[in-house]
N, C-alpha and C positions, 0 to 999 in steps of 0.2 A: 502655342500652349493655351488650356483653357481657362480663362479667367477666373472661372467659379472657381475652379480647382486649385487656383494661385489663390485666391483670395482665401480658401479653407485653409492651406497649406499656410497661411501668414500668421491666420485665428492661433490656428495651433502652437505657432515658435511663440506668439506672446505669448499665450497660456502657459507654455513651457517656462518661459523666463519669470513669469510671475512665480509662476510656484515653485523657481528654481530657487528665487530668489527670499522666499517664505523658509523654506527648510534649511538652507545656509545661515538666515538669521538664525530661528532655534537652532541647529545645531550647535554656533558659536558661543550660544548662550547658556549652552549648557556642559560646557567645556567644566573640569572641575577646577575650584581654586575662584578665588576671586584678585581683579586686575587693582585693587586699592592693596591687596595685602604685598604685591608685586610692588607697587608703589611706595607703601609707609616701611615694608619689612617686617620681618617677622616680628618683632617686637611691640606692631602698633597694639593699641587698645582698640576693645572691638568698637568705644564709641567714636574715637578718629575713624576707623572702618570704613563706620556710618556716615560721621561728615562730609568723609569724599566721596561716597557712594552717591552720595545725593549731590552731590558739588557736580558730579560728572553724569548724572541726570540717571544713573543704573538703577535707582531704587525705583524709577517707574515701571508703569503697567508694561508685559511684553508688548502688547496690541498698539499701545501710545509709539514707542519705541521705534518701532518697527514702522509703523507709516510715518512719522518725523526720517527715518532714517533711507527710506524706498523713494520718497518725495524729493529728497535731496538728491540721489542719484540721477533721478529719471533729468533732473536737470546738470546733472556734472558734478555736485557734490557729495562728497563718499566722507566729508566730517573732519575733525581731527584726531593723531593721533593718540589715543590716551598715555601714551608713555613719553613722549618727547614733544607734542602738540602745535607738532607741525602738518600742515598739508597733508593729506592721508594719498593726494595723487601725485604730487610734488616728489613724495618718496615709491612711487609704484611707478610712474611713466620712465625713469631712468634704466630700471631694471625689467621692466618691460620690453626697451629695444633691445636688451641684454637676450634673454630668454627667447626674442623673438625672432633674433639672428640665430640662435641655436637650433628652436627648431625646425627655421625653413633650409637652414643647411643639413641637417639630418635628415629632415626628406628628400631633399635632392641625393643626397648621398644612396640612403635606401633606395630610390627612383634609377639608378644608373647601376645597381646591383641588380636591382629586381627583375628589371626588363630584358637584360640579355641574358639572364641564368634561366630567368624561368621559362622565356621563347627556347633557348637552346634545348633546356629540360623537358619541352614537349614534342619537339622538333626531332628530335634524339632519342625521346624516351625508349627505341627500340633498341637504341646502342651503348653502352659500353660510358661512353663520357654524359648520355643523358641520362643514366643510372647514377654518373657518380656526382653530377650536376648536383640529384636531387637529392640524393645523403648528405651531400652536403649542406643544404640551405633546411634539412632537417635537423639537421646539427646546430646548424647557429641559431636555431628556436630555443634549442636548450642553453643558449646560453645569456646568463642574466646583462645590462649592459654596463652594469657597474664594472661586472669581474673584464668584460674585454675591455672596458676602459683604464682597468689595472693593467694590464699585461698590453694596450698600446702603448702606455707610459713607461713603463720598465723596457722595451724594444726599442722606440723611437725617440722617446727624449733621455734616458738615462744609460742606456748602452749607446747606440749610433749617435745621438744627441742632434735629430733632426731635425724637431717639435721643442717648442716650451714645455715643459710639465702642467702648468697649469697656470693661470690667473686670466689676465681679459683685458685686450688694448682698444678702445674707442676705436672705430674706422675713420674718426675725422682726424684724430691724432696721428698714427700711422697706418696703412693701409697694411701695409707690408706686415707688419706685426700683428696686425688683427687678424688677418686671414691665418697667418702662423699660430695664433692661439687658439683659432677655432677649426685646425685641421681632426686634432686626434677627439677632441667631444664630437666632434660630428661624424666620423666614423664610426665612437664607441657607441653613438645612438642610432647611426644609420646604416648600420652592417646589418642588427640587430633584426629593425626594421624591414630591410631590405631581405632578411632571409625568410623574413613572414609574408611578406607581398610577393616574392619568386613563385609563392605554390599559388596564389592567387592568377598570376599571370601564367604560370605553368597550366592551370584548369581553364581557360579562355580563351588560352590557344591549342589546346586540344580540342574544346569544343568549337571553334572556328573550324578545324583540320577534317573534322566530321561531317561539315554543309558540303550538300551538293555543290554551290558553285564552288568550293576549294579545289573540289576533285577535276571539274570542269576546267578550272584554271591550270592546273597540273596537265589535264591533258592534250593541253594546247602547247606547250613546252614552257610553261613560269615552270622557275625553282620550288623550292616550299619558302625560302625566304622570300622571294621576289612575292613573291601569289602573296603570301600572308602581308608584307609590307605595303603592297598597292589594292588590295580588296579586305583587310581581315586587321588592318589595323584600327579602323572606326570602332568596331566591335569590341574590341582587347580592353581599348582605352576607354570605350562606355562601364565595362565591368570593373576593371580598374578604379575609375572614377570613384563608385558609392565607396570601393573599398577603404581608399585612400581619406575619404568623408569618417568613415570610421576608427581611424588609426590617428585621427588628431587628438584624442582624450590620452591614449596611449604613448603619443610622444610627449605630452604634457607632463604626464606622471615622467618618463624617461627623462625629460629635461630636467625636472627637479635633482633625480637622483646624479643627472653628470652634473651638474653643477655641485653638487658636493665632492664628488672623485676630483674634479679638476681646478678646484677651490676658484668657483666661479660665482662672483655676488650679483646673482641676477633673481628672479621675481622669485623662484624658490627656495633660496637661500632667504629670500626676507619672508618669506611665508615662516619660515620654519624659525626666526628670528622673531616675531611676532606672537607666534601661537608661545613659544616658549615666558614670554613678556607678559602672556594674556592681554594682549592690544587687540581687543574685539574689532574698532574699526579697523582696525586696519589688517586682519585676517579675512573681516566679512568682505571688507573690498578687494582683496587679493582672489579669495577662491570666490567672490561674482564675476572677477574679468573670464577667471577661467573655464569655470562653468558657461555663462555666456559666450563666453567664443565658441565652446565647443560646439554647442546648442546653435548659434547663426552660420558657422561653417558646416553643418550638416545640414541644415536647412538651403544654402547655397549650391552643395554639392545636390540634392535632391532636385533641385528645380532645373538647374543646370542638364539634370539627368534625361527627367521629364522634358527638358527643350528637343534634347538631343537626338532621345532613342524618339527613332519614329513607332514605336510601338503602343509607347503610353501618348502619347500626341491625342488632345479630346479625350483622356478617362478624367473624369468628374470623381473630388473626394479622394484621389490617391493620394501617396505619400505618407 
């Protein structure tokens, strides 16, 4: 990989998180309602208002604020919370493991959907079940992941009663139980998923099936499975790659929403817990983990890319 070209690619992800991290603050700030009237209640007087206003340092300049509060981060402190005034990470790291077992089991899940429907759907495309491969996983585009996560619930835990309906057991507590509560959320998120990355994987392996050497390999006596698994799989999983780079904002917002279907108190449930409270630190530091993540795993998958494909190997300023 080209150095220069890593090193532009780095410039960029911090720029990126600076100014990520600039518009999250105004936007938090300018949420309507103020976080003292959430505090004293409707009944304060506007000069109490003002005493906590200033007590809890709000009445300063944005600019002040805002570098006091970026400062503190860039070394681990994200403040207290203004509504209970504890740890503002103390209450995020908990529910962080929570959310973050959700959604790397929904991409697993979408990952073991994806990859044989959508091979089969290219593989096939001239027959009859790669026809119906692909209506199908145009189907589950349409459908939202809240509604399949109704209708997991009502099949698997309330009729057959396979599944929990919902809530969320520790993996150190019981194993067994934790995998049982996070069967039907990672389905409802990674079916979803999985029907969106099939046409990805579906278009990758067609265009593999189209290289001379495919044909070449075919005409030596490989299968089209075999040919595609031992020369065409490098290829599949490079395009794959950026894809899946892409789909992490996507299951982010997706984990918020099952965690409300399947009353699951994890980083989105207290996002949405927070904003409602008007606890600015402790929104601005929820949506900076998630915007940050996003923004360092796209940055990860890019370089990753750039190692991989010997295509881009020595282009200077890509990415």
């Amino acid at each position: 990989m080209d150095v220069r070209a890593l090193g532009g690619r780095i410039l960029g992800l911090v720029a990126s998180l600076l100014v990520a991290s600039v518009l999250i603050f105004l936007a938090t700030n300018a949420l309507p309602g103020s976080v003292a009237n959430v505090l004293l209640g409707t009944q304060a007087t506007a000069e109490e208002i003002a005493r906590l206003e200033a007590r809890l340092g709000l009445d300063r300049p944005l600019a002040i604020r805002y570098v006091e509060w970026i400062s503190g981060v860039l070394v681990g402190d994200f403040g207290r919370s203004l509504t209970s005034g504890q740890d503002v990470m103390a209450q995020i790291l908990p529910k962080l493991g929570i959310s973050a077992w959700l959604i790397v089991s929904g991409m697993v899940v979408a990952l073991l959907v994806a990859i044989p429907l959508g091979t089969h759907a290219a593989l096939r495309r001239r027959h009859v079940s790669g026809f119906l491969t692909s209506t199908i996983s145009q189907i589950g585009l349409a459908i939202p992941a809240f509604w399949a996560g109704m209708w997991l619930v009502i099949v698997f835990a309330v009729n057959l009663r396979w599944f929990p309906a919902g809530g969320y057991v520790p993996l150190r507590t019981n194993p067994a139980q934790w995998a049982a509560h996070l069967v039907l959320p990672a389905l409802s998120l990674g079916l979803v998923q999985g029907s969106l990355l099939s046409r990805y994987v579906r278009s990758a392996v067609i265009e593999v099936t189209n290289e001379d050497w495919f044909r070449t390999a075919r005409s030596v006596g490989w299968s089209r499975w075999g040919a595609l698994l031992r020369h065409g799989s490098r290829n599949v999983a490079i395009s794959l790659l950026t894809v899946i780079g892409l789909q992490v904002a996507t299951l982010l917002v997706g984990a918020i929403i099952i965690e409300q279907v399947f009353a699951i108190q994890g980083l989105g449930s207290r996002l949405l817990l927070a904003v409602s409270q008007r606890d600015l630190f402790l929104v601005q530091a929820i949506v900076l983990i998630l915007v940050w993540t996003v923004l360092v795993i796209n940055f990860v998958v890019d370089s990753v890319y750039h190692a991989v494909d010997p295509r881009l190997r020595g282009t200077r300023g890509a990415g």
